[in-house]
Every structure is written in structure tokens, then in C-alpha cells.
LUMFIVO-76468 format. One record per atom (N, C-alpha, C, O): residue number from 1; residue in one letter; atom name; z, y, x. Coordinates in steps of 0.02 Angstrom, whole numbers, plus 50000, padded with zeros to 5 digits. Layout:
# LUMFIVO-76468
n=NUM | res=A | atom=CA | pz=Z | py=Y | px=X
...
***
This chain:
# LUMFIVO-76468
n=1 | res=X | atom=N | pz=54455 | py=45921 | px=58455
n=1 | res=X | atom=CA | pz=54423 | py=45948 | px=58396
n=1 | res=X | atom=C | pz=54423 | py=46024 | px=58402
n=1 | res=X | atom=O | pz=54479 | py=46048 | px=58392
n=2 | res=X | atom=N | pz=54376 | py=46067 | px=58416
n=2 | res=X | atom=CA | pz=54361 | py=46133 | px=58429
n=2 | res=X | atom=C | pz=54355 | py=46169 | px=58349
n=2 | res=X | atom=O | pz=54307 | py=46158 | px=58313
n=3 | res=X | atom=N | pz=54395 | py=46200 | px=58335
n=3 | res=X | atom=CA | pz=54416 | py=46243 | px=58271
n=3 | res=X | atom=C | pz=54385 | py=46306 | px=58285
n=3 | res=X | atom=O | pz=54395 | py=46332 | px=58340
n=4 | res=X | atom=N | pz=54343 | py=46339 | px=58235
n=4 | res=X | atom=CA | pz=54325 | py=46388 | px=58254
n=4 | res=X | atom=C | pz=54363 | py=46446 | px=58202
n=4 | res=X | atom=O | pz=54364 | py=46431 | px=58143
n=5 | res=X | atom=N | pz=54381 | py=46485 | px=58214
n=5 | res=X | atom=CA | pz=54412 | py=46531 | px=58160
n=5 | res=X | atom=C | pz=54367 | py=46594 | px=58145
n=5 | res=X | atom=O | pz=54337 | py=46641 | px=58172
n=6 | res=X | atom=N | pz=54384 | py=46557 | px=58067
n=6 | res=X | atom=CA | pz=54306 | py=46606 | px=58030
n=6 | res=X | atom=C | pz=54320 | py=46704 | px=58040
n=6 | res=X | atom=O | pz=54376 | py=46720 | px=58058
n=7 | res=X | atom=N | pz=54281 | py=46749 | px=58030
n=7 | res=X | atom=CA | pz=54253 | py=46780 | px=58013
n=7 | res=X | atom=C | pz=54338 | py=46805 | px=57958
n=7 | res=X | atom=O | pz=54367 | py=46771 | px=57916
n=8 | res=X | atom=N | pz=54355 | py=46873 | px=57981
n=8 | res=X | atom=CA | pz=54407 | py=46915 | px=57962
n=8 | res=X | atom=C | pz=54406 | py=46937 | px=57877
n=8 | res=X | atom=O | pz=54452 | py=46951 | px=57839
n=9 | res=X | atom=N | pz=54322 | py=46931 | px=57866
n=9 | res=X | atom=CA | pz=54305 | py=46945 | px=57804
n=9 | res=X | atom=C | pz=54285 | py=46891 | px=57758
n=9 | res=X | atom=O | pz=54241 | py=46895 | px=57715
n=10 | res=X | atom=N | pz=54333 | py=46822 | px=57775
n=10 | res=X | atom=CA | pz=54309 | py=46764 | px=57762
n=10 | res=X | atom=C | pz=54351 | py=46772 | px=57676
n=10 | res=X | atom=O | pz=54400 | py=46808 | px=57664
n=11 | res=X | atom=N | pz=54316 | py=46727 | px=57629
n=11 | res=X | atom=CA | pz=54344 | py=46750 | px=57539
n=11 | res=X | atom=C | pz=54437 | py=46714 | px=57567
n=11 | res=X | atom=O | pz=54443 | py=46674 | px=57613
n=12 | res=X | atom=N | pz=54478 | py=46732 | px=57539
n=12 | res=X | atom=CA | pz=54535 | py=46729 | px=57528
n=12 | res=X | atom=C | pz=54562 | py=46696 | px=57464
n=12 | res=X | atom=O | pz=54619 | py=46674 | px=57453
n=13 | res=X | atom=N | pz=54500 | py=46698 | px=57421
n=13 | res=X | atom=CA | pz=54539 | py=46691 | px=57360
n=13 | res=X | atom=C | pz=54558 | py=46601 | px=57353
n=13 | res=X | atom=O | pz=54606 | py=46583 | px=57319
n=14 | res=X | atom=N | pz=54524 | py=46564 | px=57381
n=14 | res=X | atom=CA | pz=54576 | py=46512 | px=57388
n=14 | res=X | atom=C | pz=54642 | py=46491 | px=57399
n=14 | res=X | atom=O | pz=54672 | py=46438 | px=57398
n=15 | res=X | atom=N | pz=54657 | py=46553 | px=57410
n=15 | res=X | atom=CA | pz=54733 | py=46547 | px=57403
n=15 | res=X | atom=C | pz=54770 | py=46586 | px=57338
n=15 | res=X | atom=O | pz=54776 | py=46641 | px=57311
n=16 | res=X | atom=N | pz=54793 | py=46511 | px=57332
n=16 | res=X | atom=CA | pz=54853 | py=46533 | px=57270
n=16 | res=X | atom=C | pz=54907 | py=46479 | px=57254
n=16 | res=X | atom=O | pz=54929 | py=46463 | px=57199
n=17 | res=X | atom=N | pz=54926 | py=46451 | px=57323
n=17 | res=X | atom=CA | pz=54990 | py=46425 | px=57326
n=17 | res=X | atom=C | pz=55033 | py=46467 | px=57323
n=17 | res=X | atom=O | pz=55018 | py=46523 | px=57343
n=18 | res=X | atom=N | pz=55104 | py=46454 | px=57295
n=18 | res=X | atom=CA | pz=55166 | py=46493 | px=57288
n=18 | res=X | atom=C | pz=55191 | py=46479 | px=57369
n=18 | res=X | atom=O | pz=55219 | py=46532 | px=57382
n=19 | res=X | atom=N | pz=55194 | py=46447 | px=57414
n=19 | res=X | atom=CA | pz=55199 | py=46457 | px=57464
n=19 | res=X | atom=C | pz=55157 | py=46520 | px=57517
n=19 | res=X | atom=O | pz=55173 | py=46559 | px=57562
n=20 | res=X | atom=N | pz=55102 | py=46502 | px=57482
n=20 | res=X | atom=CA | pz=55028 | py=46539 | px=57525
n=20 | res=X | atom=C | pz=55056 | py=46625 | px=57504
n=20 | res=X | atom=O | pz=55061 | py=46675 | px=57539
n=21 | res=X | atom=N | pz=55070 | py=46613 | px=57430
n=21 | res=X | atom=CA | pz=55082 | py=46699 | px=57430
n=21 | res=X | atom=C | pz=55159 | py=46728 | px=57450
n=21 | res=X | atom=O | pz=55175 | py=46786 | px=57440
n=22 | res=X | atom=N | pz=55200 | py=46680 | px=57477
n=22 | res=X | atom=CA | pz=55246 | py=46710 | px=57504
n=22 | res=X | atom=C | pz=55269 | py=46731 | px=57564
n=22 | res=X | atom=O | pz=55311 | py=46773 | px=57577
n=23 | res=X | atom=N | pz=55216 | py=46674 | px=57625
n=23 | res=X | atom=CA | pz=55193 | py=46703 | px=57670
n=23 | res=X | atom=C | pz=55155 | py=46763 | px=57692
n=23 | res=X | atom=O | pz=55160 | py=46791 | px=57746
n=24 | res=X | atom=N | pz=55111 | py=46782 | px=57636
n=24 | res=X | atom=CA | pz=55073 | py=46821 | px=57647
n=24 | res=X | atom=C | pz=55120 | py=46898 | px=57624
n=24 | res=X | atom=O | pz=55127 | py=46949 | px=57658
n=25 | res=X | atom=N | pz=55140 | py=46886 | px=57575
n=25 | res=X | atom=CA | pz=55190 | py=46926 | px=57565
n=25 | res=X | atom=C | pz=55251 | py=46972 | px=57632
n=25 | res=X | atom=O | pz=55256 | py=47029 | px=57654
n=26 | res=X | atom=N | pz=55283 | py=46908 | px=57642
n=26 | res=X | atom=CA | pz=55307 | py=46934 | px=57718
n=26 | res=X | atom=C | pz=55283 | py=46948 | px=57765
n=26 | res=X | atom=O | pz=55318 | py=46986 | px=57799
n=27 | res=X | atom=N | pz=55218 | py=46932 | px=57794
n=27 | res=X | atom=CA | pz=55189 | py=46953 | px=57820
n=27 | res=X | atom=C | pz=55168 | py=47031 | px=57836
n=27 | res=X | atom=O | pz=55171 | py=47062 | px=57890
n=28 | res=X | atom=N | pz=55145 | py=47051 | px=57774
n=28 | res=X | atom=CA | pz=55136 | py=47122 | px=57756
n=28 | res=X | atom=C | pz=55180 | py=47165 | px=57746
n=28 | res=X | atom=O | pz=55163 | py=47223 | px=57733
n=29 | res=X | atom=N | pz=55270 | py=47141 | px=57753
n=29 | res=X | atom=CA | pz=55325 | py=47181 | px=57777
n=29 | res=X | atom=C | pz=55332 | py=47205 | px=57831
n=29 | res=X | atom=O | pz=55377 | py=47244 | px=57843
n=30 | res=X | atom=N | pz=55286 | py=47185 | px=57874
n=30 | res=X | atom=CA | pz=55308 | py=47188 | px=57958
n=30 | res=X | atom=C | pz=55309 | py=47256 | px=57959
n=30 | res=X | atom=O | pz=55360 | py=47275 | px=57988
n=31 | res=X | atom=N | pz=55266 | py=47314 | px=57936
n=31 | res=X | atom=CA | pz=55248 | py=47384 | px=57955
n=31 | res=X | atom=C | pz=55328 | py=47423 | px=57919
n=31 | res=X | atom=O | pz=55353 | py=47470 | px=57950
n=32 | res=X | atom=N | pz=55356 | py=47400 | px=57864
n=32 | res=X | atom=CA | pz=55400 | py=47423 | px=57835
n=32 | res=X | atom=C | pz=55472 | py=47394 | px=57856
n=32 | res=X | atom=O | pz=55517 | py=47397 | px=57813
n=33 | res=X | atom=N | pz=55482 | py=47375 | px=57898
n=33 | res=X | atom=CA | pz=55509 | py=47325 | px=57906
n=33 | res=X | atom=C | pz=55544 | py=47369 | px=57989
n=33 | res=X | atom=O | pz=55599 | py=47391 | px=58006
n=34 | res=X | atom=N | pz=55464 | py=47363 | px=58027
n=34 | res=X | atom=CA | pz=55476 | py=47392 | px=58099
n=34 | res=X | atom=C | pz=55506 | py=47491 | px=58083
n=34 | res=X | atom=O | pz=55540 | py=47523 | px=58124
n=35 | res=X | atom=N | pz=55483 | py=47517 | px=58019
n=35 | res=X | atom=CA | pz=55494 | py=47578 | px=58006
n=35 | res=X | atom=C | pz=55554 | py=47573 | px=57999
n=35 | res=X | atom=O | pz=55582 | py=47588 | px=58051
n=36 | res=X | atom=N | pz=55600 | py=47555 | px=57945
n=36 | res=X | atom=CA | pz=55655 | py=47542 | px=57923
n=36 | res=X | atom=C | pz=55721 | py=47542 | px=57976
n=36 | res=X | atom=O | pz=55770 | py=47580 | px=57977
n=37 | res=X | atom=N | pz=55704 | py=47484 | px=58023
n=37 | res=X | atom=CA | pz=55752 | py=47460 | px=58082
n=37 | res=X | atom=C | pz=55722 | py=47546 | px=58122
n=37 | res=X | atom=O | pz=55764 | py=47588 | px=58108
n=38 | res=X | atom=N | pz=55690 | py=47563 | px=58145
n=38 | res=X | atom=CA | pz=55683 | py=47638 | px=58179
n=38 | res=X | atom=C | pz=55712 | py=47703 | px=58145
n=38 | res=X | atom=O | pz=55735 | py=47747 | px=58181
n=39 | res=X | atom=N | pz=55712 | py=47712 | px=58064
n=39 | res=X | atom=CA | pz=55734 | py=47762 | px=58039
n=39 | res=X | atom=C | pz=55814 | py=47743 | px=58036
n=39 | res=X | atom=O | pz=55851 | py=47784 | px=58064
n=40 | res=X | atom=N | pz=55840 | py=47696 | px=58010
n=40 | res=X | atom=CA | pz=55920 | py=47692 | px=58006
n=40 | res=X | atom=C | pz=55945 | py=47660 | px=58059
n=40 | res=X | atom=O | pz=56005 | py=47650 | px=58054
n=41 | res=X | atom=N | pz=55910 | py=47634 | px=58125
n=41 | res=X | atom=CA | pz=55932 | py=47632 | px=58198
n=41 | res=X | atom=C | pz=55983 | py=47541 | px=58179
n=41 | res=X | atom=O | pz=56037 | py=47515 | px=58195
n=42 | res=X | atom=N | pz=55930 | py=47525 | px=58143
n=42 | res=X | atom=CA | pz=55965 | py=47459 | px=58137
n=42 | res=X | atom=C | pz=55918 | py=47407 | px=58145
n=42 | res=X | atom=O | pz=55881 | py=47385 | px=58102
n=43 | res=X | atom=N | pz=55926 | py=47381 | px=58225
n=43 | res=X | atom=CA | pz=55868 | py=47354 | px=58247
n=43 | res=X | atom=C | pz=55871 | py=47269 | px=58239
n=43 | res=X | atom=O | pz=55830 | py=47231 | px=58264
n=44 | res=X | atom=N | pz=55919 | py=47253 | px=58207
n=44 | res=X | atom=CA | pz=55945 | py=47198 | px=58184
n=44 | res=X | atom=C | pz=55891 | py=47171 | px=58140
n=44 | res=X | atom=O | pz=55877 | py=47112 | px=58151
n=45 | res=X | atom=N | pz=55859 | py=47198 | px=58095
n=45 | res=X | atom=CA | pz=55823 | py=47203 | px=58034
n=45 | res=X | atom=C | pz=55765 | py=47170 | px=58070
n=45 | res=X | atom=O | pz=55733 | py=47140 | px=58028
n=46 | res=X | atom=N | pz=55733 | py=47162 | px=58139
n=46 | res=X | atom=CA | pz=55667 | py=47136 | px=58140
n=46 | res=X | atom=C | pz=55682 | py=47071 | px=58171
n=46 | res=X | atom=O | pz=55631 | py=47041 | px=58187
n=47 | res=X | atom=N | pz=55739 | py=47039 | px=58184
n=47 | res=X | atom=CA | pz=55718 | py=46975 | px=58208
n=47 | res=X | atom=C | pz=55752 | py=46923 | px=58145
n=47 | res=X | atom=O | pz=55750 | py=46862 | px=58151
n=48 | res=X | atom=N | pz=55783 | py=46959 | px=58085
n=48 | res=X | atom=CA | pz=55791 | py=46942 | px=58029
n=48 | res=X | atom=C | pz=55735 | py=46925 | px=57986
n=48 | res=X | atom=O | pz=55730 | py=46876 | px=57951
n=49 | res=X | atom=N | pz=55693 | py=46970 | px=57993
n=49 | res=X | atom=CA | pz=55626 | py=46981 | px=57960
n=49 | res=X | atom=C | pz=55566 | py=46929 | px=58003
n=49 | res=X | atom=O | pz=55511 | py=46932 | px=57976
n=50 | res=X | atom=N | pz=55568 | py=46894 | px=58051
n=50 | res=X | atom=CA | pz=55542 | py=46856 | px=58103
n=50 | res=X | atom=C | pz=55570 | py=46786 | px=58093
n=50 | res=X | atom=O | pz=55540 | py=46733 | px=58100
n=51 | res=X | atom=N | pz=55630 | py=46795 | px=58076
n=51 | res=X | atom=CA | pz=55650 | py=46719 | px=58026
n=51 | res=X | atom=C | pz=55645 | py=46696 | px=57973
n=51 | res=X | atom=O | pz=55653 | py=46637 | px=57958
n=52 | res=X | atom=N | pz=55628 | py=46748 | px=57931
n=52 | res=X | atom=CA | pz=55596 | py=46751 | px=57863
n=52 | res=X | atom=C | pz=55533 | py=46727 | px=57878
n=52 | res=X | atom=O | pz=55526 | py=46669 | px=57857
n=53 | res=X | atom=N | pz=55465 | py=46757 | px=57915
n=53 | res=X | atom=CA | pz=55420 | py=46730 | px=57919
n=53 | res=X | atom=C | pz=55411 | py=46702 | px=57940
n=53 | res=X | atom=O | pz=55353 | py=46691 | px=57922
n=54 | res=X | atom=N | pz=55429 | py=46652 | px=57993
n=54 | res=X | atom=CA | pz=55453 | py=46608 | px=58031
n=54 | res=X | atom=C | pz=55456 | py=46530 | px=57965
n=54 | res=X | atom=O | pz=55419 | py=46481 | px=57957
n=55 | res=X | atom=N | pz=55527 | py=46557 | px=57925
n=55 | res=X | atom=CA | pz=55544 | py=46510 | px=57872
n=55 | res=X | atom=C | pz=55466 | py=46499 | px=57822
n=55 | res=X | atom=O | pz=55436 | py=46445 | px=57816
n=56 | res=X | atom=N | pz=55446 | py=46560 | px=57794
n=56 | res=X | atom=CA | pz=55383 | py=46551 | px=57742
n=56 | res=X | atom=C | pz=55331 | py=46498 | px=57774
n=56 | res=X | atom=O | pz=55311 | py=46449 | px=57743
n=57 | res=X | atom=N | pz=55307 | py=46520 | px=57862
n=57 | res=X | atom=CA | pz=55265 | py=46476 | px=57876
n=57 | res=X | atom=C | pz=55268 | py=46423 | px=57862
n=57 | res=X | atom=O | pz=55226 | py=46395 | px=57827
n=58 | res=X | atom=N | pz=55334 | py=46388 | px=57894
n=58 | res=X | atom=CA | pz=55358 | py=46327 | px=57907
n=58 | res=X | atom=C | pz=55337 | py=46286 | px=57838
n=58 | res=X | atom=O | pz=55296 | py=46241 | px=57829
n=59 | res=X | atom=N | pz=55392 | py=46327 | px=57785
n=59 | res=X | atom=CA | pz=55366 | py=46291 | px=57706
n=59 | res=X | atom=C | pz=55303 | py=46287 | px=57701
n=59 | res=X | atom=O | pz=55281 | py=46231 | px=57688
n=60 | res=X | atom=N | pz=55270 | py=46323 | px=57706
n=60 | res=X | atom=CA | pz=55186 | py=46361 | px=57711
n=60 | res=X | atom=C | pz=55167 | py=46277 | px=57721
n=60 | res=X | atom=O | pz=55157 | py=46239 | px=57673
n=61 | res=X | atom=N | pz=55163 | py=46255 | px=57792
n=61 | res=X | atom=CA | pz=55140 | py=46205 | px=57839
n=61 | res=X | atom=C | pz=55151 | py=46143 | px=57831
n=61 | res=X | atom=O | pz=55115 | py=46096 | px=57848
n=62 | res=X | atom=N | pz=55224 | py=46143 | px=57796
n=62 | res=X | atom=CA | pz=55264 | py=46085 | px=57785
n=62 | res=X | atom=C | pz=55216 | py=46045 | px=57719
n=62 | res=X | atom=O | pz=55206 | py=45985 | px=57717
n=63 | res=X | atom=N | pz=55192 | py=46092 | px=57673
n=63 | res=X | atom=CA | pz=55183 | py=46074 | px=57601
n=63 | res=X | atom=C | pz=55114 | py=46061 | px=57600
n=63 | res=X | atom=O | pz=55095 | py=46011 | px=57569
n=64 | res=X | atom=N | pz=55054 | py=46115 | px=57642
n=64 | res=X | atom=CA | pz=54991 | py=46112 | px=57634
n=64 | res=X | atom=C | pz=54948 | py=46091 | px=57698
n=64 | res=X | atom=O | pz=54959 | py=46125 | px=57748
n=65 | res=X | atom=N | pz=54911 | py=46052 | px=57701
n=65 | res=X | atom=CA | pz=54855 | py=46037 | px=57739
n=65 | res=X | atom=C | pz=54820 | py=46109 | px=57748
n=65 | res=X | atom=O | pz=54794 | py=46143 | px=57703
n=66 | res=X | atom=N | pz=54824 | py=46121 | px=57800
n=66 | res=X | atom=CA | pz=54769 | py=46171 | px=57836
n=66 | res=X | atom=C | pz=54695 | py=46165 | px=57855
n=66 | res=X | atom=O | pz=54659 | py=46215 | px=57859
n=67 | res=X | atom=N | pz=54676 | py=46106 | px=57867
n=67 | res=X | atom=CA | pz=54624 | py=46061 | px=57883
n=67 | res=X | atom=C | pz=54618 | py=46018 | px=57857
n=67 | res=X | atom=O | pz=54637 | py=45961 | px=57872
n=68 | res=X | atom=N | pz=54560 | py=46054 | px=57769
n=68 | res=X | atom=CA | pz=54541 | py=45996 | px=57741
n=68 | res=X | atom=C | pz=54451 | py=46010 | px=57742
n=68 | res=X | atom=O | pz=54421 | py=46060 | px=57723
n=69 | res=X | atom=N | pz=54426 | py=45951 | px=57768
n=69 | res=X | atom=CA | pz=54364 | py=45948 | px=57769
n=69 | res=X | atom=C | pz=54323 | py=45940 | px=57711
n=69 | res=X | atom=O | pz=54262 | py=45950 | px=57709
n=70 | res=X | atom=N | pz=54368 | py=45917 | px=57657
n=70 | res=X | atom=CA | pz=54343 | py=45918 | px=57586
n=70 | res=X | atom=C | pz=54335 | py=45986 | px=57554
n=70 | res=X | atom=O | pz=54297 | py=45987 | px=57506
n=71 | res=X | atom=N | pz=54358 | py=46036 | px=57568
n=71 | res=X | atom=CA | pz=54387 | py=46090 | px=57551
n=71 | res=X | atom=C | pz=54383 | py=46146 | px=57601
n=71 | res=X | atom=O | pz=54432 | py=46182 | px=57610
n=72 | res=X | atom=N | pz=54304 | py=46158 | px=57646
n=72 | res=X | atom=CA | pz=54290 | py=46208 | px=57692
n=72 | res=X | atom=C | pz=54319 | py=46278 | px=57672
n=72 | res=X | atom=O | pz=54354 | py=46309 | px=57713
n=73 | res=X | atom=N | pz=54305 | py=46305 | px=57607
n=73 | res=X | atom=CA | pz=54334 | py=46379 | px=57591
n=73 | res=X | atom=C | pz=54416 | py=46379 | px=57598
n=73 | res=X | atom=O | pz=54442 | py=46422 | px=57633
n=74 | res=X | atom=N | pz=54453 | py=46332 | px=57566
n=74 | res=X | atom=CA | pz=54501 | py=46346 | px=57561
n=74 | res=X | atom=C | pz=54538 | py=46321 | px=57655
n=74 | res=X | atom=O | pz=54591 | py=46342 | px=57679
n=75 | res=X | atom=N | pz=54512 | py=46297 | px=57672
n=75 | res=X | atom=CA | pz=54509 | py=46264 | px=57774
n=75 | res=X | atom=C | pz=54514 | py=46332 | px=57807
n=75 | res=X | atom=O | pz=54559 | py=46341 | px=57848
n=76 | res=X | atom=N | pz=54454 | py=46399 | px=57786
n=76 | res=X | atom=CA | pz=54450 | py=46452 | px=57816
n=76 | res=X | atom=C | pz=54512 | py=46516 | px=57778
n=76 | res=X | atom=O | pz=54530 | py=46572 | px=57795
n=77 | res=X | atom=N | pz=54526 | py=46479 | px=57733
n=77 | res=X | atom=CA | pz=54571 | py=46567 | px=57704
n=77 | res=X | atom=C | pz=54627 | py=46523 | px=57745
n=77 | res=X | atom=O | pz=54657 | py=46566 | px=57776
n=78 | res=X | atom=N | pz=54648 | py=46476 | px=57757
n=78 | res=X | atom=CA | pz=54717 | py=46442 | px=57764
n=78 | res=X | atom=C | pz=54714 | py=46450 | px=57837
n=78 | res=X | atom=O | pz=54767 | py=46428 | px=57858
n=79 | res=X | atom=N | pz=54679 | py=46470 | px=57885
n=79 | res=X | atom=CA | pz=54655 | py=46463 | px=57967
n=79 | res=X | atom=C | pz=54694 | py=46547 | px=57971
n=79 | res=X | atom=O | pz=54745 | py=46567 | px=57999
n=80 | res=X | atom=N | pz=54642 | py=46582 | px=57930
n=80 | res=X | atom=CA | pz=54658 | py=46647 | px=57926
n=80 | res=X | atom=C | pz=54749 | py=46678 | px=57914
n=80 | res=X | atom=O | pz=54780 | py=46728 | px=57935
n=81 | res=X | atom=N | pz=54764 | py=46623 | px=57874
n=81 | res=X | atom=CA | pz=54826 | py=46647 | px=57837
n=81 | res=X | atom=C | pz=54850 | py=46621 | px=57898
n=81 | res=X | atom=O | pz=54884 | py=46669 | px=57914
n=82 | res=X | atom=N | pz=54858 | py=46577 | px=57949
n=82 | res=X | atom=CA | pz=54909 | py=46546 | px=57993
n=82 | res=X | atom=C | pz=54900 | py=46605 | px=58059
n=82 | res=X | atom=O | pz=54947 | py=46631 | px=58090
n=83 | res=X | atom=N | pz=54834 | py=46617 | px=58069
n=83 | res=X | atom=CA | pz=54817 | py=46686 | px=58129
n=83 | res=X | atom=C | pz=54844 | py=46737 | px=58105
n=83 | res=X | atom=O | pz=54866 | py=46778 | px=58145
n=84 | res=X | atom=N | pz=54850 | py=46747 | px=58042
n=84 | res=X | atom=CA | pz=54890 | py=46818 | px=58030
n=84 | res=X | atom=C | pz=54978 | py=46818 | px=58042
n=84 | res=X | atom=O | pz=55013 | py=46860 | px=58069
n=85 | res=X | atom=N | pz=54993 | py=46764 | px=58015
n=85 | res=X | atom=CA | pz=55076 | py=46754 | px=58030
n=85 | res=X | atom=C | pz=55074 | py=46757 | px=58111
n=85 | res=X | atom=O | pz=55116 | py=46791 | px=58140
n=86 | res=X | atom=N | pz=55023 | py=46718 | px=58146
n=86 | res=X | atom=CA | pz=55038 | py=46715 | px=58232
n=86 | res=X | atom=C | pz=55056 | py=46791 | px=58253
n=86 | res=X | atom=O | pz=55105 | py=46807 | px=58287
n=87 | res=X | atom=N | pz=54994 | py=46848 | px=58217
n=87 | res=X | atom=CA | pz=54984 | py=46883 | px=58248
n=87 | res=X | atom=C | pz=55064 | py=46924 | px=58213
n=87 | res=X | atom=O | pz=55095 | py=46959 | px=58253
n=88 | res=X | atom=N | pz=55089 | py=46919 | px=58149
n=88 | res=X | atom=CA | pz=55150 | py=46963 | px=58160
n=88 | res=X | atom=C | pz=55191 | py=46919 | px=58194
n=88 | res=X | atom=O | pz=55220 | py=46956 | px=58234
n=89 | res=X | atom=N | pz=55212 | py=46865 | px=58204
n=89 | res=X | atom=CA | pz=55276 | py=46836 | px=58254
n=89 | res=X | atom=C | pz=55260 | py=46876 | px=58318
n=89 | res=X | atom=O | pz=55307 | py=46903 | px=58346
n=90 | res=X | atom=N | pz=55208 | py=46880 | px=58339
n=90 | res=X | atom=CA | pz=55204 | py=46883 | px=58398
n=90 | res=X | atom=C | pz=55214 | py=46989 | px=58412
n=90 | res=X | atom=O | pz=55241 | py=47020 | px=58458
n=91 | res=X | atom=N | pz=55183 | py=47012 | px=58357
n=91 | res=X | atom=CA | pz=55203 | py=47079 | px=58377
n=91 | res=X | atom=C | pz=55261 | py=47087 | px=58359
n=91 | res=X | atom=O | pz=55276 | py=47144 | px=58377
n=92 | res=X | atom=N | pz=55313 | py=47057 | px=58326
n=92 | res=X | atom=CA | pz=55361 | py=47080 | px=58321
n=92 | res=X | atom=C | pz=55377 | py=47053 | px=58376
n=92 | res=X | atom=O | pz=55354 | py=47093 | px=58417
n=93 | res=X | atom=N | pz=55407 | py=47003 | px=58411
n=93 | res=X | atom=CA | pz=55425 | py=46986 | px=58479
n=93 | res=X | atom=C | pz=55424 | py=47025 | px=58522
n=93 | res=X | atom=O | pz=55471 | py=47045 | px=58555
n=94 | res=X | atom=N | pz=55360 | py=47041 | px=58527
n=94 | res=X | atom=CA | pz=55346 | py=47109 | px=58577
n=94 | res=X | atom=C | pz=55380 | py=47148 | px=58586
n=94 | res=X | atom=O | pz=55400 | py=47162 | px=58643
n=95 | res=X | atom=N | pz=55404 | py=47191 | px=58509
n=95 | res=X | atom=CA | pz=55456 | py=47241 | px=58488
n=95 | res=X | atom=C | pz=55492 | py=47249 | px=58532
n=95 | res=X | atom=O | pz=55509 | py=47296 | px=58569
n=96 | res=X | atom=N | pz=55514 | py=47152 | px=58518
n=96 | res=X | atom=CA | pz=55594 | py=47159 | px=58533
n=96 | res=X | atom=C | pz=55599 | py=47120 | px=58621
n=96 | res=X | atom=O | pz=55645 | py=47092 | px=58650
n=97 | res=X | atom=N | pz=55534 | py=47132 | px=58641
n=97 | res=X | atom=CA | pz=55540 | py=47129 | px=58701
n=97 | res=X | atom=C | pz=55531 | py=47036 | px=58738
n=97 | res=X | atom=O | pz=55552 | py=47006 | px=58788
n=98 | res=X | atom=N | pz=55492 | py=47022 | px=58684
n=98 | res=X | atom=CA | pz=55508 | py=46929 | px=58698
n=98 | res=X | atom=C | pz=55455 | py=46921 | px=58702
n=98 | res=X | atom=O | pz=55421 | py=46932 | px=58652
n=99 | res=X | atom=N | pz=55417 | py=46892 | px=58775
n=99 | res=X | atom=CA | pz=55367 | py=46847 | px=58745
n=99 | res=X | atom=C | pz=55358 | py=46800 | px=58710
n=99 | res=X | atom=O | pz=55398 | py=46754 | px=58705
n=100 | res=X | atom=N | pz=55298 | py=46803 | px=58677
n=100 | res=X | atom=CA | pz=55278 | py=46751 | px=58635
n=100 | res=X | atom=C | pz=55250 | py=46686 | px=58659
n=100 | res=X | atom=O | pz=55216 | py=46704 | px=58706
n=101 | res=X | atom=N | pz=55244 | py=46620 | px=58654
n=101 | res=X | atom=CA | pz=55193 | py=46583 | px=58713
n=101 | res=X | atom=C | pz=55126 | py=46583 | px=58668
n=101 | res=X | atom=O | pz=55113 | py=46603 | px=58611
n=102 | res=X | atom=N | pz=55086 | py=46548 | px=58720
n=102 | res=X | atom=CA | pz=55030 | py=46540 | px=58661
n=102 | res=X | atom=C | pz=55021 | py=46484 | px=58633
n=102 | res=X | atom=O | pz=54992 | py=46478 | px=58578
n=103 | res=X | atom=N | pz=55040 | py=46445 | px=58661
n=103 | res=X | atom=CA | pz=55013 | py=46380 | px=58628
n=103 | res=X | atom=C | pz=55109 | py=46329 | px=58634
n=103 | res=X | atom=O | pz=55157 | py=46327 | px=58672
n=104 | res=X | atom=N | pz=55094 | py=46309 | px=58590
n=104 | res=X | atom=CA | pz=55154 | py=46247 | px=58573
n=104 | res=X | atom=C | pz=55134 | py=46183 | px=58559
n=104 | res=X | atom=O | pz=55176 | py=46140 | px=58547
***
């Protein structure tokens, strides 16, 4: 089954799971997060913060269908929301010097 992942400017507003916004939430720590562990030299702070989002996904995934064909808009904000968590696990990894794989 070939998934295509929509368009960066795809509507979002289908999301309004309490899961959906807590992922997204952590997500958007990563920049404050990588600052933080660099200004007080406490580099501990990003693979803490990588289990946090790590944990949100999981709930994230555990609770909601990502692929519902009944439900194309909310199929594309939820594609989007899972590429954005990939893309901070994976730069934070980087950080800290780990590859990421790509596929599981």
C-alpha cells in the first residue's frame, strides 16, 4: 500500500486529540530543549526529552488510527503529525551522535 505524504501545508486542524496536542506540543520543545542542554552544559536534558517524545507518540499511536480512509483530512494532518515526530527523534539522535534507522 503506497502512502503518499501530503503537502507540508496540508489543514491541521483535524487535530484535536489530547494525545495529538501533546505530541505536538513536545515536539516543538526540541529547539528549547537542544538550547537549554548547551547553555547549562547539561546534555542529559536531550535524550530525556527524546523519551518524552518517544512516550507522546507511542500514546499518540496506541489510541488513534492514522489511516482512516473514512476520514482523508484527518489521514493527512495525522501522516504529517507522525513525519514531524520522525523528523525530531531523528535530529535529536543526530545530536547525540546515534543513528537513527529508517525504517522498523
Amino acid at each position: 500500500m503506497g502512502i503518499v505524504l501530503p503537502e507540508a501545508t496540508a489543514d491541521l486542524s483535524p487535530l484535536g486529540e489530547p494525545e495529538e496536542w501533546t505530541l505536538i506540543q513536545r515536539c516543538a520543545q526540541l529547539p528549547a530543549v537542544v538550547l537549554q542542554a548547551a547553555e547549562q552544559f547539561e546534555p542529559h536534558l536531550l535524550p530525556h526529552f527524546l523519551q518524552e517524545v518517544a512516550t507522546a507518540f507511542h500514546t499518540f499511536y496506541d489510541r488513534h488510527r492514522v489511516l482512516d480512509p473514512e476520514a482523508p483530512e484527518r489521514t493527512a494532518a495525522r501522516l504529517l503529525l507522525t513525519r514531524a515526530a520522525q523528523i525530531v527523534l531523528a535530529n535529536g539522535l543526530k545530536l547525540l551522535g546515534i543513528r537513527a534507522p529508517e525504517r522498523m
